[in-house]
Structure formats: C-alpha cells, structure tokens
N, C-alpha and C positions, 0 to 999 in steps of 0.2 A: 528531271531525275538525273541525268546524265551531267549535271552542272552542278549537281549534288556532291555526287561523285566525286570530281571534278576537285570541286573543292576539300572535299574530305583525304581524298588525295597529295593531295598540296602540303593541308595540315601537316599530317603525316610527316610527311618528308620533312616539313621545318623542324618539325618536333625530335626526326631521329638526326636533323643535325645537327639539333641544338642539342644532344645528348653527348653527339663526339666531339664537339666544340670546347675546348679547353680555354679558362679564363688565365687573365697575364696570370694573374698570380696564383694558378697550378702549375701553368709555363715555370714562373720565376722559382717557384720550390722544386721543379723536381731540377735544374739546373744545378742547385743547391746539392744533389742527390748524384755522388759518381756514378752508381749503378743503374741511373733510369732510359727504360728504355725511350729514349728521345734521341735524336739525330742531331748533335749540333756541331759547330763548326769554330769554338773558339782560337780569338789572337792576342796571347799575352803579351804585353810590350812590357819591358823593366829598364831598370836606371840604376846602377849599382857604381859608387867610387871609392874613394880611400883604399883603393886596391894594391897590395905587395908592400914588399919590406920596408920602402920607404914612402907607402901609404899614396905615392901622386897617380896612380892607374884607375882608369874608369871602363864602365862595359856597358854596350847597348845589347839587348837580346830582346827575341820576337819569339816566344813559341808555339809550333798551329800544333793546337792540340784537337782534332777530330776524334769523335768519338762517334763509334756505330752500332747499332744492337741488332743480335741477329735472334730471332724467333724460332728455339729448338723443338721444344714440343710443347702442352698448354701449359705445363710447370714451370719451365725450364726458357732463360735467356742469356745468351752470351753475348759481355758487350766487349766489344772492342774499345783501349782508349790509348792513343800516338799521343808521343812529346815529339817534336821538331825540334829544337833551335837553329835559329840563324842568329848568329851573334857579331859586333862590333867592336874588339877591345885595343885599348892602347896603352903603353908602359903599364901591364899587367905583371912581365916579365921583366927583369930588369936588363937592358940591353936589347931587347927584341922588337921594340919597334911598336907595330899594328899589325893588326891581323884581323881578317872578315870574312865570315861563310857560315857553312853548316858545323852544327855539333855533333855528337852522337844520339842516336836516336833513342829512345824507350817506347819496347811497345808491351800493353798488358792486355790480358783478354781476363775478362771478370764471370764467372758462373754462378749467376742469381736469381734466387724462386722468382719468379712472375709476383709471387704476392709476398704483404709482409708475413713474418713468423709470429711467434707469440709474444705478445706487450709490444707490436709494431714491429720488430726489429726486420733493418733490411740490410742485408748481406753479400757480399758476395767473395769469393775464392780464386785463383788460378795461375797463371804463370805471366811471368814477366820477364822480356830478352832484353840485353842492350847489344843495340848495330852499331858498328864504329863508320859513323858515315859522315865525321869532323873530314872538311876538307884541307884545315891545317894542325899541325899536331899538338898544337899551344891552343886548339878547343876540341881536343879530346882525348880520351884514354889511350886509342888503338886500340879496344879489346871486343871482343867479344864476352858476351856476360849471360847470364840467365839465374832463377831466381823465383821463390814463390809470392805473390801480392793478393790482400784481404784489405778488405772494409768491412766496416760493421757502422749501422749509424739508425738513429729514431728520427721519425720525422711528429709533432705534432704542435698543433694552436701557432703553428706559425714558425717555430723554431724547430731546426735543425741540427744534429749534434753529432757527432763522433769522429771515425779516426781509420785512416789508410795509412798503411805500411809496406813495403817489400823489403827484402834481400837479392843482392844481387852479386854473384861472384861471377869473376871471370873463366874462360874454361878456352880460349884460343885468341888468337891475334897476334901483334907484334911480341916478339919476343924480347925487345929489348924496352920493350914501355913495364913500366911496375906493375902489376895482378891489381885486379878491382877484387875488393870485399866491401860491399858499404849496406848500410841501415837505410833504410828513411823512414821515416815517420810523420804523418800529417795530423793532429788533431784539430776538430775544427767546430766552428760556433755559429750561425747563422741566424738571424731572424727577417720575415717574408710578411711584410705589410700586405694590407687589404688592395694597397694600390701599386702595388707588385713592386716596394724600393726591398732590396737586402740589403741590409747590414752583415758583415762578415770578419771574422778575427779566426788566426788560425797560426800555426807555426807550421812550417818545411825544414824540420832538421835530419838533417845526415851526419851518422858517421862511420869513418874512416878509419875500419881496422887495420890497415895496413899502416895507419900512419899512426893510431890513435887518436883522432882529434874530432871534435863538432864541429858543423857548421848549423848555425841557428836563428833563421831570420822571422820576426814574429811581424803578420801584415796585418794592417786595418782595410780595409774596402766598404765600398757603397757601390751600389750597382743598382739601374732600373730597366724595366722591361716597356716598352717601345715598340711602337708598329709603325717600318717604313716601309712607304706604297703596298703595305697589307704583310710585307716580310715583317716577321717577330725578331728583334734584335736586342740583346740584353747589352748596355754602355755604363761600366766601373771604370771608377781609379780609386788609387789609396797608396797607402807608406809604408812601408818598412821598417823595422828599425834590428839590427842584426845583433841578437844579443851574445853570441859566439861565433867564434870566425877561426881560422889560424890564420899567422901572421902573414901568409901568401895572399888570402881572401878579399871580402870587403870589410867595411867599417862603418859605423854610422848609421846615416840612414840612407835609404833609396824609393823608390818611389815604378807604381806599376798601375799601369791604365788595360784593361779588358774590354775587348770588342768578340760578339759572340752571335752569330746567327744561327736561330732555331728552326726547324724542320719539322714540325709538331705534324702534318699531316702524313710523312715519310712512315710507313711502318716496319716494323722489326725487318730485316730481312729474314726469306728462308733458306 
C-alpha cells in the first residue's frame, strides 16, 4: 500500500512539473515579447561604419540590456528593461581621435495585465528616464531626460508583431551640451518555429527634434534557443542596413550578433 502511495506520489510531482516546464519554443516566443514576465539577460554586440562627414569612422557597441519583472498584484506586472552601452569609436568626430566606455543609460519600467486583452493584445505603459552615465562626452548627451514608453503587440501560430515607442526630453544636466527631444519608434515582425529558430525584421528609428533629422536602421536577425549545461541561452546575428542617417551618423550596412540568457525558473519579483 505504502508503495502505492509512493508511487502515486511521484506521478504527481512529474506531472506538476511537467506543467511549469516551459518548452524552447514558449522560451523563444515570449523573448520575442518585451513585456513578458521572464528574466533574462541580454548582450547586443553591433558593427556600425561609414561614420561622419567624410564617412571613414566606425563604432563597436555592446548593450546589456536586462530586463526584470516584478509581480504587483494577480493582474498587474511591472517589468523593468535597462540599455547599457559600452561602446568603441574611432574618427567618428573629425579630429577627435578614439574614444571607449559607457554611454548613457535608458532605463524603462513597463505596466502590463498579467494576461492578454481582447483579440490577444498584450500591452504595456510607463515611464522612461535617460542617465547621462557616458564616461566621455563624444558617447553621450550629458542630459538628463525622462519620457513616457508603450508597447502594443499580438502574439499567435508562431508570429509576433507590433511596435515600442517612447519620447524622451531632457529636463537637467550639462548646461552647455544641446537639450534632448527625441522619438523612437520600434516596429517589429517575428516568427518562432516548432524548434525554437526566430526569424526577425524590425526597424529602430529615432528622431531628432532638435535637429530635425532620422536615424533609421532596418535589421534582419536569426536567433535559436539552446541549452547549455541546462542554462536556456537564445545565440542571433543578422545585418543592418541604415536607410536614414544624418550626415554625422553611419552608412551602409552593419551588422549585430545577440547573446541572451534566460531565467525561465526566476519568478516575478515581489
């Protein structure tokens, strides 16, 4: 009897962890998904040249972009998501040499149902700061900035779709660096195979009311989902190719490899 038990027991247990057990490719879609509550750890590497007036300047950048969801109450989560940069540039500026450190920071905190809305849709709302934490002034504003940021996006049969935006003005810092007023706008296209590859196409354009002008780089990616030594690790690259620039920026094409580990067992924080 007791072996019965025993065993019934066991069951059990496999069965409720086979319940929280998430397959690669729910991992790989909800990655796909800025607002899902998952833990991960991404590091974008990019490649960007033809940079400045007379187009010979290149730039390496790395951005750790963690993201963390915190568990407000059974409706309600807020997720956190940091940009880094560490960047690498040279004859960007004419005259100025090289320069290598931190940029300035973006940080956004997102306010999203727990579940989707109606026809899927999944959401989310909140504020967006920039930290001037460039540790030389040729990779950053000086400003201080803040701003409101929204997603909106569907998920189904495998594809992913929609579009992140913020505004960001500036409101302290150096006083002799120019005022931030900028757009950005991401729309973005994804589809999540049976065996957890994405394909992805998206554009990151900004612009620059202060100056007037776009920047506009439109990216292709591939990306698969991976288990090393039981760690979930999602390994992209893909290209760029910049369809608007101003004449300071880059050109052409560049090129950006993603390295990303997942925390799928981490839950929300409270």
């Amino acid at each position: 009897m007791m072996k019965k038990k025993t065993a019934a027991l066991m069951v059990a247990a496999l069965a409720s962890a086979s319940a929280f057990a998430q397959s690669d490719e729910d991992l790989a879609k909800q990655l796909s998904n800025p607002v899902a509550a998952l833990i991960s750890a991404p590091l974008q590497f990019n490649y960007d040249s033809n940079i400045g007036p007379a187009r010979d300047g290149d730039k390496y950048y790395v951005n750790v972009q963690p993201v963390i969801p915190f568990h407000l109450n059974a409706d309600w989560n807020l997720i956190s998501r940091t940009i880094l940069p560490m960047a690498s540039q040279h004859d960007v500026v004419p005259g100025a040499g090289s320069q290598t450190g931190l940029g300035d920071t973006l940080q956004s905190f997102f306010f999203s149902p727990q579940k989707p809305g109606p026809g899927g849709l999944i959401w989310g709302v909140g504020p967006a700061l920039l930290v001037p934490t460039a540790t030389d002034n040729l990779l950053g504003g000086g400003k201080w900035g803040a701003g409101p940021t929204a997603v909106l996006l569907w998920q189904n049969h495998g594809w992913t779709y929609g579009a992140l935006a913020n505004h960001v003005w500036s409101f302290a810092g150096d006083g002799n660096r120019p005022g931030v007023s900028s757009t950005f706008i991401q729309p973005f296209l994804n589809y999540t195979t049976a065996d957890a590859w994405t394909f992805g196409l998206n554009t990151e354009s900004s612009y620059d009311w202060e100056r007037h002008r776009w920047s506009t780089p439109i990216n292709g990616t591939v990306s698969k989902l991976l288990k090393i030594g039981g760690q979930p690790v999602s390994i992209g690259a893909g290209v760029r190719y910049w369809a608007a620039s101003p004449d300071s920026g880059p050109h052409g094409w560049g090129a950006r490899m993603i390295v990303t580990f997942l925390f799928p067992e981490g839950k929300p924080q409270h």
